[in-house]
LOLUM-671667 format. One line per 10 residues: number of its first residue (from 1); their letters; for each residue x, y, z of C-alpha. Coordinates in pm, whole numbers. Layout:
% LOLUM-671667
NUM = a = X,Y,Z ~ ... .
% end
This chain:
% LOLUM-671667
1 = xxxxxxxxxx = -2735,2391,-6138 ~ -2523,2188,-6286 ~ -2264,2371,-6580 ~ -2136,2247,-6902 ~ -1796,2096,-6896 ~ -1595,2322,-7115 ~ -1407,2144,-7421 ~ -1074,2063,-7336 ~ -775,2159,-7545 ~ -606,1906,-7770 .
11 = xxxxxxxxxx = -285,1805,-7566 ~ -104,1629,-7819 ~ 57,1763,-8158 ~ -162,1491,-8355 ~ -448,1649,-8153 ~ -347,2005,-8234 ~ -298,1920,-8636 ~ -624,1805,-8620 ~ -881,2057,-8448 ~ -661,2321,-8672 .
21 = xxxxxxxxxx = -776,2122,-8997 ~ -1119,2089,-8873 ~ -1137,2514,-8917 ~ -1092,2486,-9283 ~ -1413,2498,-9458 ~ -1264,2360,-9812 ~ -1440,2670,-9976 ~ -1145,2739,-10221 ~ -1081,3086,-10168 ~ -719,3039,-10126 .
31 = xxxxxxxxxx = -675,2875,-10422 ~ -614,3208,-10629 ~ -313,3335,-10432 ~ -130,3038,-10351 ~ 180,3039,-10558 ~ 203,2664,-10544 ~ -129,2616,-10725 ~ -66,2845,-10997 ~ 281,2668,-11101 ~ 124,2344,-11101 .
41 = xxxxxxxxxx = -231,2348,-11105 ~ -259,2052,-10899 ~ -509,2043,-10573 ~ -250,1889,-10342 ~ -7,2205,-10371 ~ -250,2409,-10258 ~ -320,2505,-9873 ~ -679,2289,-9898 ~ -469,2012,-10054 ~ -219,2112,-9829 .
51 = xxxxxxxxxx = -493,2084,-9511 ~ -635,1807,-9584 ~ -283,1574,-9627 ~ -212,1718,-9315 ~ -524,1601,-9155 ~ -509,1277,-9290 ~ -117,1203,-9107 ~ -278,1322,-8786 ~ -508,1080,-8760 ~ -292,821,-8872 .
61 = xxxxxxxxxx = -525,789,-9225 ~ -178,814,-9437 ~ 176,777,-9369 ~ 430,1045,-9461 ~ 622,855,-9774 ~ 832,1083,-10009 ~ 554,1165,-10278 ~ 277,1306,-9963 ~ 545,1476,-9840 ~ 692,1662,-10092 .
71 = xxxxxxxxxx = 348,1833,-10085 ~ 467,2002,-9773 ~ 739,2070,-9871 ~ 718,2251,-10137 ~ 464,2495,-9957 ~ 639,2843,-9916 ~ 501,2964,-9644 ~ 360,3311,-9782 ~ 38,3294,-9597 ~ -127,3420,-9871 .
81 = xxxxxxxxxx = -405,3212,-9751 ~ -452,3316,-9425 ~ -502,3690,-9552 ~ -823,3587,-9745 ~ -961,3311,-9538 ~ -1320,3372,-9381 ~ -1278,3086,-9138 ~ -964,3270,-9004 ~ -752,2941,-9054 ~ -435,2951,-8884 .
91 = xxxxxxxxxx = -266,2795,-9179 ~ 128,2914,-9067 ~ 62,2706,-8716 ~ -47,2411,-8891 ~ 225,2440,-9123 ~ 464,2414,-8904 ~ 311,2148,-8648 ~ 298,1891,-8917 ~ 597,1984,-9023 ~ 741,1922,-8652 .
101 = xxxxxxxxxx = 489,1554,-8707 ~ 704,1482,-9014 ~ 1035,1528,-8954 ~ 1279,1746,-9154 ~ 1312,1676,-9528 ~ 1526,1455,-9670 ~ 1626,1736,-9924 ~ 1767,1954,-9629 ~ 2084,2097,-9700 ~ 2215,2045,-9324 .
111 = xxxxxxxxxx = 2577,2116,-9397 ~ 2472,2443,-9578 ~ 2221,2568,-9378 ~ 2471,2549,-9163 ~ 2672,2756,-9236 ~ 2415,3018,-9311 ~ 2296,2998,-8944 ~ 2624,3126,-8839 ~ 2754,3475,-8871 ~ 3112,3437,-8821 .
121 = xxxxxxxxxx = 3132,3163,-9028 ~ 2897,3348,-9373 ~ 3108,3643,-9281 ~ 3434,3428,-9363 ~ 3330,3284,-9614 ~ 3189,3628,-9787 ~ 3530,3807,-9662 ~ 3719,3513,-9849 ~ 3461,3547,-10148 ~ 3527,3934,-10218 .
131 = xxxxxxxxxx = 3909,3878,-10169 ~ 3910,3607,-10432 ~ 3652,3815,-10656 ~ 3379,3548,-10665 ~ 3116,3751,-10798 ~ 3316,3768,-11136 ~ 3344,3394,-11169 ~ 3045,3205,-10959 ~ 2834,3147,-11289 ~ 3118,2975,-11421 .
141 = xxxxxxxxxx = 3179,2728,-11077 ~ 2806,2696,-11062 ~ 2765,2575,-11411 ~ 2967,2280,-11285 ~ 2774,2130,-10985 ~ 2401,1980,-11075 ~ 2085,2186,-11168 ~ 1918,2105,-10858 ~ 2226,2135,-10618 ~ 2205,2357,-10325 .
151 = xxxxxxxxxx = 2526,2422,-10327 ~ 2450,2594,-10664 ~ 2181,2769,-10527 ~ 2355,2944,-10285 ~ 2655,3021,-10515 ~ 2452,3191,-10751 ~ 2336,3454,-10474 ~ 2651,3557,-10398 ~ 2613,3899,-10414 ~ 2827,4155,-10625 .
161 = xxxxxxxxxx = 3085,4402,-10368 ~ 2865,4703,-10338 ~ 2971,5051,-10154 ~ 2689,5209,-9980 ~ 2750,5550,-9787 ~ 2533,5646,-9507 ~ 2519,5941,-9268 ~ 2661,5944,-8926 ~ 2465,5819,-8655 ~ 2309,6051,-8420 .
171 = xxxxxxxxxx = 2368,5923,-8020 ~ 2116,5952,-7835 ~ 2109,6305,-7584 ~ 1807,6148,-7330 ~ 1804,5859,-7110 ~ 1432,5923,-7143 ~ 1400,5809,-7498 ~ 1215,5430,-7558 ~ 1502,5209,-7629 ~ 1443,4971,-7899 .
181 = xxxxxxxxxx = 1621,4635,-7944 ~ 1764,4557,-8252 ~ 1786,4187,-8382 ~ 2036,4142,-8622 ~ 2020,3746,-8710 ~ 2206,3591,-8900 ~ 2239,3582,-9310 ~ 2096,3982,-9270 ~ 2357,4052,-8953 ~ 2628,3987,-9252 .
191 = xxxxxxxxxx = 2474,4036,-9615 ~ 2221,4345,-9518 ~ 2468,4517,-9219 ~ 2450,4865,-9428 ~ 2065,4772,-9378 ~ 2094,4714,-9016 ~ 2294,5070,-8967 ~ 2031,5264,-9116 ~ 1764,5117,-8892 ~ 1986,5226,-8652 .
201 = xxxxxxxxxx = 2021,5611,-8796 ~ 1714,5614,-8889 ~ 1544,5499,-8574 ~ 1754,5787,-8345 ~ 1697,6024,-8599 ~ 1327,5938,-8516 ~ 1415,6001,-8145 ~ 1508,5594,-8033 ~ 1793,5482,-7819 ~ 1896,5184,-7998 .
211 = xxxxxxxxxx = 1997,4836,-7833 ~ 2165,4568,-8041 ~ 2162,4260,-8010 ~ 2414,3951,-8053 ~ 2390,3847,-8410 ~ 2219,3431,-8459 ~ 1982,3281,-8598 ~ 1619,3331,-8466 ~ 1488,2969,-8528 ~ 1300,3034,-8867 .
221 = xxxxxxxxxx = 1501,2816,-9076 ~ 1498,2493,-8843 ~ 1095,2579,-8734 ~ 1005,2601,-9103 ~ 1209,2301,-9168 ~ 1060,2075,-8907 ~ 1398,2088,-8680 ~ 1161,2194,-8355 ~ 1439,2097,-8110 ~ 1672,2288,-8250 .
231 = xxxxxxxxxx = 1426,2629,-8317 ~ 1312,2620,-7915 ~ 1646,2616,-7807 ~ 1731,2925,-8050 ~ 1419,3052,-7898 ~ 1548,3034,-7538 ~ 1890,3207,-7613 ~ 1650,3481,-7808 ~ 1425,3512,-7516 ~ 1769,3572,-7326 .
241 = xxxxxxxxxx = 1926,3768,-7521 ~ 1621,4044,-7502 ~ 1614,4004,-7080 ~ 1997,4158,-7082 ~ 1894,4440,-7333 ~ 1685,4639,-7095 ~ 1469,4719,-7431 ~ 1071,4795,-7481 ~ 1013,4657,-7797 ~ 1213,4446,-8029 .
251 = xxxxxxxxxx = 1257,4486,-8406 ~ 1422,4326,-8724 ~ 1509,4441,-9045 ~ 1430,4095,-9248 ~ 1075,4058,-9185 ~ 1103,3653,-9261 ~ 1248,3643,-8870 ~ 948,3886,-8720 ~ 694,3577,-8698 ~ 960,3353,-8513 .
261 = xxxxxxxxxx = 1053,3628,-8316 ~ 701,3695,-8221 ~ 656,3296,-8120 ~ 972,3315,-7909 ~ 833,3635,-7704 ~ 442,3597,-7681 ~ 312,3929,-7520 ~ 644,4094,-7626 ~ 608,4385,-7936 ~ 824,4258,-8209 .
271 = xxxxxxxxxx = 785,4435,-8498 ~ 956,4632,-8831 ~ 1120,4893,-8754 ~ 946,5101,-9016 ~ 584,5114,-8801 ~ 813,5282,-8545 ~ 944,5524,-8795 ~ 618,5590,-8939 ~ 480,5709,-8603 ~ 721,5959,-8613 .
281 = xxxxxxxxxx = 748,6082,-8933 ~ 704,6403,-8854 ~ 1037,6379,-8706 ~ 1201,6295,-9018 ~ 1295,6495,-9356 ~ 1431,6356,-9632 ~ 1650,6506,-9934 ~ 1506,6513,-10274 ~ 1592,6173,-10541 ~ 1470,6188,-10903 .
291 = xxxxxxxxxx = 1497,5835,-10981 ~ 1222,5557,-11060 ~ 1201,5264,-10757 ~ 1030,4910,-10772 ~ 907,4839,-10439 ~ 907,4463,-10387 ~ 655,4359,-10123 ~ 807,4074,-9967 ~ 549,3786,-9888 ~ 620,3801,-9482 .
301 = xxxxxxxxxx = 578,4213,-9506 ~ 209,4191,-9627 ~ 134,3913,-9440 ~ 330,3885,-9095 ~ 483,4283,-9032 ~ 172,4458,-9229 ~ 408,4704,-9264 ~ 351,4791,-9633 ~ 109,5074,-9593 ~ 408,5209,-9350 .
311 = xxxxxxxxxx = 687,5181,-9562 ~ 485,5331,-9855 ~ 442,5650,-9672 ~ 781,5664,-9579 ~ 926,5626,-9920 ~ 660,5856,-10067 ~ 854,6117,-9789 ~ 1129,6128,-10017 ~ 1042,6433,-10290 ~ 1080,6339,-10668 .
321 = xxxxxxxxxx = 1119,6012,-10603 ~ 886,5831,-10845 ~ 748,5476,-10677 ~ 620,5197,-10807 ~ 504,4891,-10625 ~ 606,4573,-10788 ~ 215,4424,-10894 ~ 94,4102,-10748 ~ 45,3827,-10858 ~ 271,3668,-10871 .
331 = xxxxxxxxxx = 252,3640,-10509 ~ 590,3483,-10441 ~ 933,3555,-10575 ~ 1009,3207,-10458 ~ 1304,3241,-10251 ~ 1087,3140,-9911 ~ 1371,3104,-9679 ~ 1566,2756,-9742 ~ 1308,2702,-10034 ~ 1528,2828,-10244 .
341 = xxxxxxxxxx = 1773,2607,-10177 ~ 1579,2291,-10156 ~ 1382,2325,-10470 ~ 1602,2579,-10659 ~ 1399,2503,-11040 ~ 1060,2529,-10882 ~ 1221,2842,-10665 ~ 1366,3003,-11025 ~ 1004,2926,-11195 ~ 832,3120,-10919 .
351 = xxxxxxxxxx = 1106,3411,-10937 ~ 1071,3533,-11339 ~ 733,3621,-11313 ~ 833,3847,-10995 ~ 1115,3980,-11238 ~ 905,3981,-11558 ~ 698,4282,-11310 ~ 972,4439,-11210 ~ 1066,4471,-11579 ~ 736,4619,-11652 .
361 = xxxxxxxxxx = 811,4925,-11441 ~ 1123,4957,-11616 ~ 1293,5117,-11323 ~ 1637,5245,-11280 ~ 1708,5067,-10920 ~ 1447,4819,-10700 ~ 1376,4790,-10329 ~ 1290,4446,-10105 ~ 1315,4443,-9694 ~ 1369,4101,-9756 .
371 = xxxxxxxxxx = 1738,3985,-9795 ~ 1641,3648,-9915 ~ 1425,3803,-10204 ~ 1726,4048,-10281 ~ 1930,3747,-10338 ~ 1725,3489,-10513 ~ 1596,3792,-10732 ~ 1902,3918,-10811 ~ 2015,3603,-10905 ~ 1767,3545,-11132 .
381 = xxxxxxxxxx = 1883,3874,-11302 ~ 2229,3774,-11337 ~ 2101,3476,-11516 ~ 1877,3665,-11781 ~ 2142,3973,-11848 ~ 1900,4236,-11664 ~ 2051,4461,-11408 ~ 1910,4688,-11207 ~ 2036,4789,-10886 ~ 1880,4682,-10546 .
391 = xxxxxxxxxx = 1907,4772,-10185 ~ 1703,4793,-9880 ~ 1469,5034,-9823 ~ 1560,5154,-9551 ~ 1923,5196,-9674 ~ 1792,5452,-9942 ~ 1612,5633,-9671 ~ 1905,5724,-9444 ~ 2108,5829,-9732 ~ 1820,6041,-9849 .
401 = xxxxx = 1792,6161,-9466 ~ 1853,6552,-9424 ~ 2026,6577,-9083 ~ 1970,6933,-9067 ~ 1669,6987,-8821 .
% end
């Protein structure tokens, strides 16, 4: 008898760009979420637009000159796409593969990205920020550099000093307890670190040992930016960094790092620390708040960590406190990693419908696991006169944690 000679795998990235096109069906269904589409209305910013250019550069149909491109480039990322498509299109992979075909932008910010990619350096310049009081003056330096400026971008995130008291960390008592490893990164590792210590309280509270790890950058910003060099050697020193932490399972606070994370370590859990948290929540008591909270869903919590559902019933823990989930669409604040930075108009157009909902809920302080979002967003509210305060969640859930068993 003779068999069938199975179909072999596409070995180049051309190849690979290709059979993942060939999945897409062009029945439209993403058409309605994609952010891109609804600001512009135009076929080629959305993900069959989108599919199709791509398909065309793998075959060598079209060449990638400035005006294809930017189509690519202005795509955020959300994967808003992926979570309606029937033919189960993996739209990120493709994303990022042509991306990788392409070459980085011309657009990238290199010197300012960075500096964003390393901690010591962001926590420098943020030390030297809040000693010269930056916050109070940064609209007035930004109004000199260019509307489309990077640079201008990123000053106008600069957050406000904040104070944000937490309780004292319980040590672990059991050499028995899972340990979980703790990835810090790198913008989050210095502008979310009150974040990062109440995943840690949180997480022992919940019965965790807690590992952390050295504080870089994951990859995200140079895979998402077509750097793929640069992203699989971040990769490797990831991949290390986990081997000397002696950890079962790896989390992160920002879930914009959990689907680079998850590509570094195949077969490895990597996941938000609040689906731990939530599978012990029995563990876990919380005092009462009487105060109105916007959740923001971040793009890369509904549609990489799935962990809304989770963090939902961990806020709703909280007695009195009165929840409201920011309503989609839109379906993207626009921040979208370096996005925000690249294309800051097109990133601010995306951003006031995000805040126009938040307004709606009229609430006296709003939530976002994202620190990206938290910055771009908060931005944009420093620009229209609104102010409402923001945090993590999981920062108002360890100071709302009763330590008392």
């Amino acid at each position: 008898m003779i068999g069938m000679a199975l179909e072999k795998p596409p070995h180049t990235r051309e190849q690979h760009i290709a059979a993942l096109a060939d999945q897409c069906v062009q029945c439209g269904l993403c058409l309605p979420v994609c952010p891109t589409y609804a600001l512009d209305g135009n076929e080629a910013e959305s993900p069959r637009g989108r599919i199709a250019i791509a398909a065309a550069l793998a075959r060598g149909d079209a060449e990638p000159v400035a005006a294809l491109r930017e189509h690519l480039d202005h795509c955020l990322g959300c994967l808003n796409c992926e979570s309606v498509c029937p033919a189960n299109v993996k739209y990120g992979e493709l994303l990022v593969e042509t991306r990788a075909l392409t070459g980085p932008s011309p657009r990238r910010p290199r010197e300012l990205l960075a500096l964003l990619k390393q901690p010591t350096l962001l926590r420098l310049a943020a030390s030297t920020g809040s000693a010269t009081g930056l916050a109070r003056w940064k609209a007035r330096l930004a109004s000199r550099l260019p509307a489309g400026s990077a640079w201008r971008a990123a000053l106008e995130t600069f957050p406000a000093d904040t104070s944000e008291t937490l309780p004292a960390s319980q040590e672990a008592v059991s050499t028995r307890q899972p340990v979980v490893a703790l990835f810090p990164g790198c913008v989050a590792s210095v502008e979310d670190a009150t974040a990062e210590r109440a995943a840690v309280i949180l997480l022992e509270a919940a019965g965790y040992r807690v590992t952390r790890l050295p504080a870089f950058c994951c990859g995200a910003i140079d895979l998402h930016g077509g750097e793929m060099a640069t992203a699989d050697r971040l990769a490797e020193r990831v991949r290390d960094a986990w081997q000397a932490s002696g950890a079962e399972q790896l989390v992160t606070i920002t879930p914009g790092c959990l689907g680079t994370l998850r590509r570094a370590m195949p077969g490895i859990t990597v996941s938000d620390p609040v689906m731990l948290l939530a599978a012990r929540a029995e563990r876990l008591r919380f005092r009462p708040l009487a105060r109105r909270v916007a959740l923001h869903l971040p793009c890369t919590q509904l549609n990489v960590a799935r962990s809304e559902a989770a963090l939902q019933g961990l806020l709703r823990q909280v007695p009195e406190l009165d929840l409201a989930v920011v309503p989609r669409p839109p379906h993207c604040c626009g921040a979208a990693g370096s996005h925000m930075l690249e294309f800051p108009e097109r990133a601010a157009r995306l951003r006031e419908g995000v805040l126009g909902q938040i307004a709606s809920l009229a609430p006296e302080q709003w939530l976002s696991s994202n620190i990206g979002c938290r910055l771009h967003l908060a931005a944009g509210m420093d620009g229209a006169g609104r102010s409402w305060p923001h945090r993590h969640p999981l920062t108002l859930l360890a100071q709302q944690l009763e330590n008392s068993p």
